[in-house]
Every structure is written in structure tokens, then in C-alpha cells.
N, C-alpha and C positions, 0 to 999 in steps of 0.2 A: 504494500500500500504506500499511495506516495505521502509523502508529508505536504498538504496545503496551506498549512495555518500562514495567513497575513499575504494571501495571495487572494485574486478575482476574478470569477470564470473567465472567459472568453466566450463573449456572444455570439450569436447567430448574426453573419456577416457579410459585407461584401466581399468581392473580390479585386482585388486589382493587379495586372501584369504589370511591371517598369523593368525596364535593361538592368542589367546588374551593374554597369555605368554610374547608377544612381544610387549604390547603398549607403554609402558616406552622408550622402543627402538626407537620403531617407531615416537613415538613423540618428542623423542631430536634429530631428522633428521634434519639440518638445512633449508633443503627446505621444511617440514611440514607445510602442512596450513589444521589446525580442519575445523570440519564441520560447529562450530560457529562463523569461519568467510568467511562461502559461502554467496555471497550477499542475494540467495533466498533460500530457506529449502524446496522446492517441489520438489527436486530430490530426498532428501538424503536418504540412506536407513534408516533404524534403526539400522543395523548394523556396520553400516560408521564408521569409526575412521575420516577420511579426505582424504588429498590428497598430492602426492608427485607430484612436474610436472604433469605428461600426467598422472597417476595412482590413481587412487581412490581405497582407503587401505579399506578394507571388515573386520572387525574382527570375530571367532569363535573360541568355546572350541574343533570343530569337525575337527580340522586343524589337519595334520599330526606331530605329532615327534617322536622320537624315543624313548626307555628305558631308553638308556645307562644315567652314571654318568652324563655327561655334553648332554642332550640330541640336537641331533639334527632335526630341525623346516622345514617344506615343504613346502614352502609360493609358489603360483599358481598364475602366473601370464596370463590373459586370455586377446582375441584378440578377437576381431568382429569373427564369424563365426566359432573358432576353435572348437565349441560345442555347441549339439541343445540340445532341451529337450523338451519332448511331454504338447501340449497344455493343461493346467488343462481347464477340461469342464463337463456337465452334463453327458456324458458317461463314464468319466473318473472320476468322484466318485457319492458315493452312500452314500444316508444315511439311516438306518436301523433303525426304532421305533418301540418295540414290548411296548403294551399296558399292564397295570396292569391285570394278570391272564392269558397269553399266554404261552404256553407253558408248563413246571413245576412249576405253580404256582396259585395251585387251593383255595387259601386264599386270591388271589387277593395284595399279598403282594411288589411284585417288577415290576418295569416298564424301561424299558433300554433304551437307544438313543445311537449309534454311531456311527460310518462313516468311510467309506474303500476307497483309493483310490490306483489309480494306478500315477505312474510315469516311466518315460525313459528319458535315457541320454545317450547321444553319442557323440565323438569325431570325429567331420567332419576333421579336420587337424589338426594334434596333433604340426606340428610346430610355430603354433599359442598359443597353451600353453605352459608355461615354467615354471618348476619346480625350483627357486631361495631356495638353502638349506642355514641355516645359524646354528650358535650356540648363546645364549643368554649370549649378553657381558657388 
């Protein structure tokens, strides 16, 4: 059991992606609170930076920004329902194992494994996502 005393849940939340560009940022937010002081660690992602208020800060290198000199950052801020995405399931991936000498390989020399999947994503109501742009200050 974990010890919570003088800790406070973590709400039911948004979500928000930012670049990992931005953690420095992010984390001298005054209302920042890391993941290391959620009372319980069974929610968190692995990607979790923490949480602002009602927002649980998401970090990736797949975040948007732009080129330019001073680039600008597409942090996505997401809402219950603003977006579905198809259930990963047995139909929806495959894994493929050809055995040593299938194929072109009559020396028996190579044996392969890998795995195809499908995914989908949709926006049910885009005014549930919101695209917060910033520049790193």
C-alpha cells in the first residue's frame, strides 16, 4: 500500500500533447505538480510530464513546430469525446512468422517475425480540441 498522507488525488482530466522542447517551460509553471507527486502511479502514462489544474501535460518529440528561427510549438489540448480511435484487436493486427528456409532461402539461413497493424482516428468534434500555439521562452 502506498503511503498518501498530505498528498491530493488527481482529477479527472484533460489532456494535453506539447514537444518535449517544452519541459523546462512546463515545469516552472507555478501550478505544476510532476507525476512524482501523484498520490498513486497507476494512472500515469509513461509519457506524463504531470499536471497543470484540470490538465494532464502528455510529452513527445512527434509534437508539432514549426522551422522558423524562433520556432513555433502546437501543444493539443483534448476533451472527452473530441476524438475516437479504432479499437487495437486481433483483427486489427497480424503477426507474420516465416520459418528458417521459406521463401528465398534455400540454405535455411534467415527466419523473420513481424507485425502489421492497422489504426484510425477521427475527430468527433473538433471544438473539443484546441490547438494552444506558443514560442519557447
Amino acid at each position: 500500500m502506498v503511503n498518501a498522507f498530505g498528498t491530493a488525488p488527481v482529477w479527472q482530466a484533460y489532456w494535453m500533447v506539447v514537444h518535449t522542447d517544452l519541459r523546462s517551460d512546463i515545469k516552472g509553471l507555478s501550478n505544476f505538480e510532476p507525476t512524482a507527486d501523484y498520490p498513486t502511479r497507476q494512472s500515469v502514462l509513461e509519457s506524463e510530464l504531470g499536471s497543470l489544474d484540470e490538465v494532464r501535460v502528455c510529452k513527445t518529440t512527434q509534437a508539432p513546430k514549426s522551422t522558423a528561427a524562433a520556432p513555433v510549438y502546437s501543444n493539443f489540448l483534448l476533451a472527452a469525446n473530441g476524438y475516437g480511435t479504432l479499437t487495437i484487436d486481433e483483427q486489427s493486427m497480424e503477426m507474420i512468422i516465416k520459418g528458417l528456409g521459406e521463401g528465398e532461402d534455400p540454405l535455411n539461413q534467415r527466419s523473420t517475425m513481424g507485425w502489421k497493424g492497422r489504426f484510425a482516428a477521427v475527430l468527433l468534434d473538433d471544438t473539443w480540441v484546441v490547438n494552444l500555439r506558443c514560442t519557447k521562452g
